[in-house]
N, CA, C and O atoms as a MOPAC input file, in Angstrom:
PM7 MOZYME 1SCF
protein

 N     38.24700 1     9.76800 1   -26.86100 1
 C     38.10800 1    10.21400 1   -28.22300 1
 C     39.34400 1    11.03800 1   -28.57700 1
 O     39.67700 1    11.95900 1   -27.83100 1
 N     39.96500 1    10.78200 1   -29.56000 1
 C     41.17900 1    11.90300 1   -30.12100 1
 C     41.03700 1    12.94500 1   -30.43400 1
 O     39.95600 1    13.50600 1   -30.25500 1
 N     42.10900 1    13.56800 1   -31.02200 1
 C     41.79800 1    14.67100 1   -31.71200 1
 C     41.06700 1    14.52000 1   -33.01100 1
 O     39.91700 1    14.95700 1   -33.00500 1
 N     41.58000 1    13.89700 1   -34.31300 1
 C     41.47900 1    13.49200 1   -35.16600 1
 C     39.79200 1    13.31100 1   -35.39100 1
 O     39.25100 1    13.87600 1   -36.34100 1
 N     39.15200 1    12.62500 1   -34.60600 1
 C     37.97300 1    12.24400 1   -34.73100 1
 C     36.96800 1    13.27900 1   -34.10200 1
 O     35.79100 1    13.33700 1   -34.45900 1
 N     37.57200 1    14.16600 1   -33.05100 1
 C     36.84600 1    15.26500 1   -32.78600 1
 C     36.44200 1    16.45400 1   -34.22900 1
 O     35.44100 1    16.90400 1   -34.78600 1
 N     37.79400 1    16.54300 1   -34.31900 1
 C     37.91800 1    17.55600 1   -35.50500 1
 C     37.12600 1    16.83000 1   -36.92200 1
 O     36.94400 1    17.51600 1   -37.92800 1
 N     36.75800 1    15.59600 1   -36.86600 1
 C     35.75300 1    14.73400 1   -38.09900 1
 C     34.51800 1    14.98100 1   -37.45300 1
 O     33.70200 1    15.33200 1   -38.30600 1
 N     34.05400 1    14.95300 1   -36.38800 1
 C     32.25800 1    15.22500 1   -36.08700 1
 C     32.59600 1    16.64500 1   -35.92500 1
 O     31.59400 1    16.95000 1   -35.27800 1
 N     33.17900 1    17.61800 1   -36.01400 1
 C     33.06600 1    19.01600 1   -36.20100 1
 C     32.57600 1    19.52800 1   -37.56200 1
 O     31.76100 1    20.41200 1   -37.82700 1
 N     33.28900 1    18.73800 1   -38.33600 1
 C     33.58300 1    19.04100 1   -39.61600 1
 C     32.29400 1    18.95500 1   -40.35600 1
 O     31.72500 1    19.72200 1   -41.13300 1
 N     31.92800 1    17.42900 1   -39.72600 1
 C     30.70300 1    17.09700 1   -40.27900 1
 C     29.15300 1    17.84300 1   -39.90200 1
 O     28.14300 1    17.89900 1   -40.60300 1
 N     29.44600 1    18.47100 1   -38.29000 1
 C     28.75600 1    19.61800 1   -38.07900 1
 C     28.41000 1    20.51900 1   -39.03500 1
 O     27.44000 1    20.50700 1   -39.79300 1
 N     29.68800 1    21.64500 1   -38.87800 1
 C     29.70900 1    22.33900 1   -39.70000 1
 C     29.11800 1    22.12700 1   -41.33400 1
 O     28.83000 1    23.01100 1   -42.14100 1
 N     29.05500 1    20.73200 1   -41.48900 1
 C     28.83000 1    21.00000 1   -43.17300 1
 C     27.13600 1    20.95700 1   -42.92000 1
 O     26.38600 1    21.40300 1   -43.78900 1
 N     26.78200 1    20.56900 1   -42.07000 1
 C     25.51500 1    19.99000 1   -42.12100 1
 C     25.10500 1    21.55700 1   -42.19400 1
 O     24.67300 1    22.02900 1   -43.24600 1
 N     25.28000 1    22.42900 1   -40.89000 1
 C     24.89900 1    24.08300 1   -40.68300 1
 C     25.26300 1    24.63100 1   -41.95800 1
 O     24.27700 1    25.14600 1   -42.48600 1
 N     26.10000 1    24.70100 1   -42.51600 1
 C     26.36200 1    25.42800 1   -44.08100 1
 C     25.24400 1    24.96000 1   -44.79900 1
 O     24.27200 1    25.68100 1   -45.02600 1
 N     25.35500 1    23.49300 1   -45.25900 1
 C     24.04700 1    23.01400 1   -46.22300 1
 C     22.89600 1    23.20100 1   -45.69100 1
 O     21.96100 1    23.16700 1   -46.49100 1
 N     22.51300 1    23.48200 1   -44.06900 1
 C     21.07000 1    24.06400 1   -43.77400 1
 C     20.74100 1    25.93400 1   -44.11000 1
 O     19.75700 1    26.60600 1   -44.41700 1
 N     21.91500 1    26.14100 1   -43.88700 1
 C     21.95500 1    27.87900 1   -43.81900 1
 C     21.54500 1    28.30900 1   -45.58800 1
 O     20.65100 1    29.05500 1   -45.98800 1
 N     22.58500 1    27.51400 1   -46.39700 1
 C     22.61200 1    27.51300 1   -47.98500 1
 C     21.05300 1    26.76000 1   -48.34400 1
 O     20.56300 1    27.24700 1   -49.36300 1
 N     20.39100 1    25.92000 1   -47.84500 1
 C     18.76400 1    25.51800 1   -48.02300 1
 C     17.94100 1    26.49200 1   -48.25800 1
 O     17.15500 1    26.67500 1   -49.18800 1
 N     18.27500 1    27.31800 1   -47.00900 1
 C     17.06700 1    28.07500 1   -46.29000 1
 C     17.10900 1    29.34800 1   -47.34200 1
 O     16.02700 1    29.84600 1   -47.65200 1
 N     18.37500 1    29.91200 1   -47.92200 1
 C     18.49500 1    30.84500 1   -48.60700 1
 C     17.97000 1    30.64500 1   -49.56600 1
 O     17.25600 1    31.52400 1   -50.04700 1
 N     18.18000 1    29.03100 1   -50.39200 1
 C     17.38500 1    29.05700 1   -51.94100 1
 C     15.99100 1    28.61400 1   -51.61900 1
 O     15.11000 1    28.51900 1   -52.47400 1
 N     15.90000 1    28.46400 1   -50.90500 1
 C     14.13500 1    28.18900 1   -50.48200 1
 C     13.49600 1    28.98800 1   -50.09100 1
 O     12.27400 1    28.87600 1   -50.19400 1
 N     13.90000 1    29.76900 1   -49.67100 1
 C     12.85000 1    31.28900 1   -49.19100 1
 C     12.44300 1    32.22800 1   -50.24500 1
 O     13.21300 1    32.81100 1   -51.00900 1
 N     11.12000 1    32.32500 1   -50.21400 1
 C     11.23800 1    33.14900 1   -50.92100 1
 C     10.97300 1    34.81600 1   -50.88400 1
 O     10.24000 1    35.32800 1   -50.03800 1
 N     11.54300 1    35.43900 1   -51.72800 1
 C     11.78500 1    36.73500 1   -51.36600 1
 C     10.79800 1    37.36200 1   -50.23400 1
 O      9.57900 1    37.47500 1   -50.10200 1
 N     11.75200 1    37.64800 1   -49.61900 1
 C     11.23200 1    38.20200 1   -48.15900 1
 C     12.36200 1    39.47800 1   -47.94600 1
 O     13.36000 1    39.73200 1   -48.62100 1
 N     11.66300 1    40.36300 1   -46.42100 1
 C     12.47900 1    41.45400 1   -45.97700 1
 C     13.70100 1    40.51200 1   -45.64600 1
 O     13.75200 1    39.29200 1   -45.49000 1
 N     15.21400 1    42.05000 1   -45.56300 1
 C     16.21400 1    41.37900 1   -45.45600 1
 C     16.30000 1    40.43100 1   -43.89400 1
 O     16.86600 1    39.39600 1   -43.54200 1
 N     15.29700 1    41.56400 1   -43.17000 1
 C     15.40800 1    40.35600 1   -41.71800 1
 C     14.93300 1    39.01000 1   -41.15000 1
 O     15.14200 1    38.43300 1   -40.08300 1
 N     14.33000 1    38.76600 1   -42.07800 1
 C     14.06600 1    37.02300 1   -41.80000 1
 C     15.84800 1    35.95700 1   -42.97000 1
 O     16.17200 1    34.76900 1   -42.94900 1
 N     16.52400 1    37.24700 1   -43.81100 1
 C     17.36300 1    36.19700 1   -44.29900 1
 C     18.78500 1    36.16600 1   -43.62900 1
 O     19.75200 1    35.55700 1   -44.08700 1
 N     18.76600 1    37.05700 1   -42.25100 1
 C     20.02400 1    37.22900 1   -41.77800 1
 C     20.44300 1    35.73500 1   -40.91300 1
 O     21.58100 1    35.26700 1   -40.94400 1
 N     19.59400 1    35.27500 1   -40.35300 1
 C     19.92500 1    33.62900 1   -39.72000 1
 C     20.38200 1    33.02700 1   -40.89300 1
 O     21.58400 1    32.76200 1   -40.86600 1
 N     19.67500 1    32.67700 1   -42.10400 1
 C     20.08900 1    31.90200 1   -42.79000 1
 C     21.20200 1    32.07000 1   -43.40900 1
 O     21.88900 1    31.08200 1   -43.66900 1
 N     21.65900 1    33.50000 1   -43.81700 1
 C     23.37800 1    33.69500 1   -44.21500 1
 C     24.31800 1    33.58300 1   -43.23500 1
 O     25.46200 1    33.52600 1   -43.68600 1
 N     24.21100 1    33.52200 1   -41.84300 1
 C     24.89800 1    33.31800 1   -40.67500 1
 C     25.07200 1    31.87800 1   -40.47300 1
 O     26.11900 1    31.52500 1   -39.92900 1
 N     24.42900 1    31.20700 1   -40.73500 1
 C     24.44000 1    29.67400 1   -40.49100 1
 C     25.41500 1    29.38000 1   -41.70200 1
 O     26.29300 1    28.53300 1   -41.53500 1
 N     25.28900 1    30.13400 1   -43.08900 1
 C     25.82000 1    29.83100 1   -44.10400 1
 C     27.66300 1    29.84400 1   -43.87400 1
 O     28.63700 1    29.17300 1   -44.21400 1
 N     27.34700 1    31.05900 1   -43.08400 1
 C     28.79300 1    31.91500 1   -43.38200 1
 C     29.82200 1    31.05000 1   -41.81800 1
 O     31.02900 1    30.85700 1   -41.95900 1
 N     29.13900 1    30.66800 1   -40.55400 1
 C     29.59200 1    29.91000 1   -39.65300 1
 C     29.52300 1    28.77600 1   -40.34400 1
 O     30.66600 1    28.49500 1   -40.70600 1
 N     28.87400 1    28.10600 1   -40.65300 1
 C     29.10300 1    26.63700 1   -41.39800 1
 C     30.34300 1    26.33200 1   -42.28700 1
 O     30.95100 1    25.26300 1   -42.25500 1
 N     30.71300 1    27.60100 1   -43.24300 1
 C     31.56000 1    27.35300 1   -43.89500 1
 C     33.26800 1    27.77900 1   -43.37100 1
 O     34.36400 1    27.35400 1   -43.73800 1
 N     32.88200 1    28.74200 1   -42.42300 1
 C     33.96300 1    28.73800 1   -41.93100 1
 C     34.75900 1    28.26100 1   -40.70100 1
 O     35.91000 1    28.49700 1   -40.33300 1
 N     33.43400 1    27.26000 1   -40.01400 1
 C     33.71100 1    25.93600 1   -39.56200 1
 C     34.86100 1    24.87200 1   -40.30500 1
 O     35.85600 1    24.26800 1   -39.90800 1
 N     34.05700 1    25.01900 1   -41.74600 1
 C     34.72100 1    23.71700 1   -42.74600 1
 C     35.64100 1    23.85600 1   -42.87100 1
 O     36.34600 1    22.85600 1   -42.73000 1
 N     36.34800 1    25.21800 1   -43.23500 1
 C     37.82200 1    25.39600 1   -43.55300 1
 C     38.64100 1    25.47100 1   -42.22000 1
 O     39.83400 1    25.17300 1   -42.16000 1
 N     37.82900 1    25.93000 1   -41.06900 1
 C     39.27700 1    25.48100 1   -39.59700 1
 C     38.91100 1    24.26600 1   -39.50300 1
 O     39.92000 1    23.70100 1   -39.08200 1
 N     37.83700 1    23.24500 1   -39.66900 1
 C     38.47700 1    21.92300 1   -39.44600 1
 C     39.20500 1    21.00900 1   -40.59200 1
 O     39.77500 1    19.92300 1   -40.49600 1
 N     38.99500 1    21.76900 1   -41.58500 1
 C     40.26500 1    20.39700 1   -42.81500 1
 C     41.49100 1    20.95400 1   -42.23000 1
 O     42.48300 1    20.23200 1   -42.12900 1
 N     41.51700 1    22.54400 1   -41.71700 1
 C     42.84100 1    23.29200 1   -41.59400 1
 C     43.47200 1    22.10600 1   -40.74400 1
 O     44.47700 1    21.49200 1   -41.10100 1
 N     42.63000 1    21.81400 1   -39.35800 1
 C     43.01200 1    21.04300 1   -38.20500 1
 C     43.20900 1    19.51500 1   -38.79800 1
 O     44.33900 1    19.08200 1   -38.57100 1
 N     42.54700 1    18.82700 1   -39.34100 1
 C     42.45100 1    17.25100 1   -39.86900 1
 C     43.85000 1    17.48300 1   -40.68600 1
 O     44.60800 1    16.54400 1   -40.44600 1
 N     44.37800 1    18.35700 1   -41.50000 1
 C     45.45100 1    18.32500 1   -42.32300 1
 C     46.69200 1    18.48200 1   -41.75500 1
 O     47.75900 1    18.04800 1   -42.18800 1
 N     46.43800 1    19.30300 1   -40.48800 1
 C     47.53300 1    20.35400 1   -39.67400 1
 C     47.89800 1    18.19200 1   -38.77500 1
 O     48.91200 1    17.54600 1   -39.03900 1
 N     46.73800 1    17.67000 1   -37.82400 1
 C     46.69100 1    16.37300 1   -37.52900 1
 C     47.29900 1    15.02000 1   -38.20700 1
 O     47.73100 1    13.99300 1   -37.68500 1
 N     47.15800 1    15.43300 1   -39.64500 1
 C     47.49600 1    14.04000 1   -40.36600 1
 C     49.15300 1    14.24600 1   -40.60200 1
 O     49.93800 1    13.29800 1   -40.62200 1
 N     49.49000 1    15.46600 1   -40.75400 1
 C     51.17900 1    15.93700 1   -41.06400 1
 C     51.69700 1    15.74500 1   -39.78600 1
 O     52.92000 1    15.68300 1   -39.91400 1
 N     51.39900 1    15.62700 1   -38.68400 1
 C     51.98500 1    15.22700 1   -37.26100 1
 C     52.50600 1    13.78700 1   -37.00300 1
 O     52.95900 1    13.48200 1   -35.90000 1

């Protein structure tokens, strides 16, 4: 497997954990802050998954 295609099932990871983390937030409903700390963590790793892997797929395709 390459790089290229590693850094594409990462990516696609990551988006999946962002769009589950971002679910869970508009679907819950108001609750204490400690049942919403997983779901902004999934939000906040998910998305900043997304941006180091286009970083990497872009940093890959200019090579």
């Amino acid at each position: 497997m390459n790089k290229k295609t590693r850094a594409i099932i990462g990516l696609i990871g990551s988006l999946i954990i962002c769009f589950f983390g971002v679910y869970r937030l508009v679907v819950e409903v108001p609750s204490p802050v400690n049942s919403l700390i997983i779901p902004i963590v999934f939000a906040t790793a998910g998305f900043i998954g997304c941006i180091g892997n286009l970083v990497n797929i872009k940093k890959l395709s200019n090579s």
